[in-house]
C-alpha positions in Angstrom: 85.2 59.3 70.7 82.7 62.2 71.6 79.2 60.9 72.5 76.3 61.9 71.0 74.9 63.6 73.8 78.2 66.2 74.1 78.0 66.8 70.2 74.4 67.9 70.8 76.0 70.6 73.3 78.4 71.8 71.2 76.1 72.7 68.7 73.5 74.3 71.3 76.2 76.7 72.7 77.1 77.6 69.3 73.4 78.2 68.3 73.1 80.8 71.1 73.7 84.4 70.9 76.3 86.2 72.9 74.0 87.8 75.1 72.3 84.4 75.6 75.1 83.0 76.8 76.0 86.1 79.3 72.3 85.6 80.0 72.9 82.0 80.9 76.9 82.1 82.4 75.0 85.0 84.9 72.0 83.1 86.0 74.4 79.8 86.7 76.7 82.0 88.8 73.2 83.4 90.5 72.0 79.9 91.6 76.0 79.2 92.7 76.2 82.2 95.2 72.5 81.7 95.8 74.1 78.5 97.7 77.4 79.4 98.6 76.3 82.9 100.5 74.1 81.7 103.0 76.4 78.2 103.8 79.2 80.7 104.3 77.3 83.2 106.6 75.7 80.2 108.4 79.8 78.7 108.9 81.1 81.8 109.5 78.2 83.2 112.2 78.9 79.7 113.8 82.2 78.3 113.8 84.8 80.2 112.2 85.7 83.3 110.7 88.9 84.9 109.0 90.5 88.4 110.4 93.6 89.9 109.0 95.2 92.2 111.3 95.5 95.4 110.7 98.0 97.2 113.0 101.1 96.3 115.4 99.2 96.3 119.0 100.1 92.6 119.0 103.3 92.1 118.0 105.3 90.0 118.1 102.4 87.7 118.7 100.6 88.9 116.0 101.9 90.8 112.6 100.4 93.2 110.0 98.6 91.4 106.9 98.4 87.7 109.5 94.9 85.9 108.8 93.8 84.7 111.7 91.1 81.8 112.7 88.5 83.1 115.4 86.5 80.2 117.0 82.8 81.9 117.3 81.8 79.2 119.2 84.3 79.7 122.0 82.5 82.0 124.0 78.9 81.5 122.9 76.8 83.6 120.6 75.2 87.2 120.7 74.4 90.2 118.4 78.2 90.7 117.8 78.9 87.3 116.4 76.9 87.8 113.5 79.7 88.0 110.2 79.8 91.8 108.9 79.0 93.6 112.2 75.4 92.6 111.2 74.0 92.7 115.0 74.9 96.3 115.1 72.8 97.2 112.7 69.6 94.6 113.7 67.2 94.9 116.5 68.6 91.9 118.4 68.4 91.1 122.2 71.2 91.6 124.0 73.0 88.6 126.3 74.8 85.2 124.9 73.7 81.8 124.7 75.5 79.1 125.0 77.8 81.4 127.1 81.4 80.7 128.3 84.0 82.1 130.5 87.1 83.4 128.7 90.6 82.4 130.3 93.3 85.0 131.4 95.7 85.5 128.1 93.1 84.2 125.5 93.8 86.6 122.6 90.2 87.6 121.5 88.3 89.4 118.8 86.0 91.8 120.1 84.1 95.5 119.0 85.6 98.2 120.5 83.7 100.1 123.6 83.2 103.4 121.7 83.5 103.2 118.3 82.7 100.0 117.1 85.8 99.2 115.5 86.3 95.6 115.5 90.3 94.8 117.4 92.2 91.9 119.0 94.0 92.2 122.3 94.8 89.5 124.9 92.7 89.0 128.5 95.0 90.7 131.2 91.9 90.7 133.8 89.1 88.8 134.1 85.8 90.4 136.4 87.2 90.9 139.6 90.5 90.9 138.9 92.6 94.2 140.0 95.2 95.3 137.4 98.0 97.6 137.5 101.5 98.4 135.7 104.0 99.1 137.4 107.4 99.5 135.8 106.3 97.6 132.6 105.4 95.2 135.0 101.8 93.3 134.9 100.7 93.4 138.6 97.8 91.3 138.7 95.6 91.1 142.6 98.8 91.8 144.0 101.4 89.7 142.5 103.3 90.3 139.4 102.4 88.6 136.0 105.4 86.1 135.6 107.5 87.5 133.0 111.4 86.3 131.6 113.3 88.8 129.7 114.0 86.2 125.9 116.3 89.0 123.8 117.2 92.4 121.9 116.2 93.0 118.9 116.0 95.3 116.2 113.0 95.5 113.6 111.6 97.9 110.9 107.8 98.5 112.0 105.2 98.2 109.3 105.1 101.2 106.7 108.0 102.5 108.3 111.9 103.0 107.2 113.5 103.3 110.8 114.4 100.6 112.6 113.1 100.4 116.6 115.0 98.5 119.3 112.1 96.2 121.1 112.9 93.7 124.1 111.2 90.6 124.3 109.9 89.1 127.4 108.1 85.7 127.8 104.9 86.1 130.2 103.4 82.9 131.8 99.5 82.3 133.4 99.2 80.2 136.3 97.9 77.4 134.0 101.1 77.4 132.0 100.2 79.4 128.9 102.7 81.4 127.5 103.2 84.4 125.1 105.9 86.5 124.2 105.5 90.5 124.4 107.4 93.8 123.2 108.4 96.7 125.2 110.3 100.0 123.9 111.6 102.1 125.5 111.3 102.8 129.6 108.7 105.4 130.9 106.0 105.3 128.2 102.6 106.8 129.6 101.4 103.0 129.9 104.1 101.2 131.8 102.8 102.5 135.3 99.0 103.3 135.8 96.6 103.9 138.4 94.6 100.5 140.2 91.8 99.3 137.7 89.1 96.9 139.2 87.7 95.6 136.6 83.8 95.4 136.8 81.8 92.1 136.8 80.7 91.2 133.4 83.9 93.1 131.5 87.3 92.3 130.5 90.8 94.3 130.8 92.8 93.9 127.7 96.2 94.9 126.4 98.0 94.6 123.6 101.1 92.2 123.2 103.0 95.3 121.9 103.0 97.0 125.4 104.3 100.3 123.8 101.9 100.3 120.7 98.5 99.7 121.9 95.8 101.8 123.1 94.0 99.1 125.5 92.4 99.4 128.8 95.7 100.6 130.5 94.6 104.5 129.8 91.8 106.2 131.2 90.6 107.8 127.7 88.3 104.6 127.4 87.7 104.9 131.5 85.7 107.2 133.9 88.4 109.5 135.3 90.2 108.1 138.6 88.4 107.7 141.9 90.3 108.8 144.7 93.4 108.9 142.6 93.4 105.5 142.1 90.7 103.3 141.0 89.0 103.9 137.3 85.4 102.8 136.9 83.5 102.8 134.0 80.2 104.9 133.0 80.9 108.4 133.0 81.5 110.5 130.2 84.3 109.9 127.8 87.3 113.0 128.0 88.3 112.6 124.5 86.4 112.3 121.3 85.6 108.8 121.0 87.5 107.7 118.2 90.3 108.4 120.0 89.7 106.4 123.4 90.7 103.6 124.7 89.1 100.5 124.5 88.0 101.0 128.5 86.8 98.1 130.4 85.1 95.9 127.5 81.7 94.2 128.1 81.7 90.5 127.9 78.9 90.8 125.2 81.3 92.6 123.1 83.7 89.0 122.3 83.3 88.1 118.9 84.9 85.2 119.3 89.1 83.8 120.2 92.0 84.1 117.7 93.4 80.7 117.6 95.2 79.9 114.6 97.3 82.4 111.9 96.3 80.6 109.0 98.4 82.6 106.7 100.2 86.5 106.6 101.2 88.7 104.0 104.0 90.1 106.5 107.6 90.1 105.1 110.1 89.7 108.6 112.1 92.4 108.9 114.7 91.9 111.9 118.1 93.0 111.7 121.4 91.3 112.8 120.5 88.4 111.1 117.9 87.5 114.0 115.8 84.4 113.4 112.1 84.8 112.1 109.0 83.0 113.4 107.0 80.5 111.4 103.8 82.5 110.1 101.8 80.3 108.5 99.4 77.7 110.2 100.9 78.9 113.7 98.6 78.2 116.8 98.2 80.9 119.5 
């Protein structure tokens, strides 16, 4: 039986106009974002934010269309953590609060040296560290990045019709942590490079896809080589910036560590009837 108080209702909304009630549906959706907006900027300049990724650099870790989880807290806070690449555009200090160190292999969200772009690559050298490929080979202060070769495979990459042959290898940090990367074929311009030491306050980065990712293996980002062998950073870019490397990346520059895919839109494409990876709610 309908109570008094909902007939009353009823016959309001029917005495209103049609622009009265657009009048009224937009002001109630006005109050609703007037709420939601600033709880989500407040959650999402805080604790967590959504990326999707856009390209390959991180396969097979990381696929085209994935929606990843970034902790913002996980590093502390600074212009760059704002949602929207807001601090670029606001006269904020520069430093972090609430500062900590990122581990070797975090996979981390970050604005790119030159250009602003915002990527994800994984830590390959902290400050410190010296870094060089050799081979395909991660030699890290002198001794090589444990690696296992896993399996063969054969994948169509994203937006493409051909399929590429990729070999999977299983790299290990000396706390245990373990990620699986992609290399191509043998003799690509980033499987041997010159010494990098990488500068106090910066990160080297590289993407999981060893033969698909512009990272701080190549000197487009970099000063050119000193003596041959060691890049440093602040001199004068060679290439138009949008087409550099990310370099040696500032510590300021984290936006925060991928941690979780929540979700993808990726379709697995592997041939030979090769198992596919779960996808969806997948930690990192």
């Amino acid at each position: 039986m309908a109570r008094d108080g909902d007939k009353a209702d009823k016959h309001e909304d029917e005495d209103l106009t049609f622009a009265e009630k657009v009048k009224r549906e937009l002001k109630e959706w006005g109050v609703t974002l007037a709420v939601f907006v600033p709880i989500f900027m407040i959650f999402s300049g805080l604790f967590y934010e959504q990326r999707v990724i856009p390209s390959e650099s991180m396969v097979p870790t990381l696929e085209v269309g994935d929606r990843v989880a970034v902790a913002k807290f996980a590093y502390g806070y600074d212009r760059y953590s704002l949602p929207f690449s807001l601090g670029r555009y606001l006269p904020i200090p520069e430093g972090r609060i609430f500062a900590r160190d990122p581990k070797f292999g975090d996979v981390v969200v970050f604005e790119h040296t030159h250009t602003g772009r915002v990527m994800i690559k994984r830590i390959m050298g902290l400050p410190g560290d010296s870094i060089q490929m050799v081979g395909e080979q991660v030699i890290r202060n002198g001794a090589p990045v444990d690696s296992e070769f896993i399996r063969t495979l054969r994948y169509k990459p994203h937006t493409e019709s051909r399929s590429v042959t990729a070999y999977e290898w299983r790299e290990t940090a000396p706390d245990g942590a373990t990620w699986l990367t992609h290399r191509q074929e043998k003799g690509d311009r980033g499987d041997n490079t010159v010494l990098f030491e990488v500068p106090e306050g910066h990160l080297f980065l590289m993407g999981d896809n060893r033969d698909n990712s512009l990272d701080s293996r190549f000197l487009s980002g970099h000063c050119p080589p000193i003596d041959g062998v060691v890049a440093r950073v602040g001199c004068p870019l060679s290439v138009e910036s949008d087409r550099a490397s990310v370099g040696f990346v500032p510590l300021d520059h984290l936006i925060g560590r991928a941690e979780t895919v929540i979700m993808t839109m990726h379709r697995c494409k592997l041939e030979e009837d090769q198992p596919c990876k779960k996808r969806v709610w997948r930690g990192l």
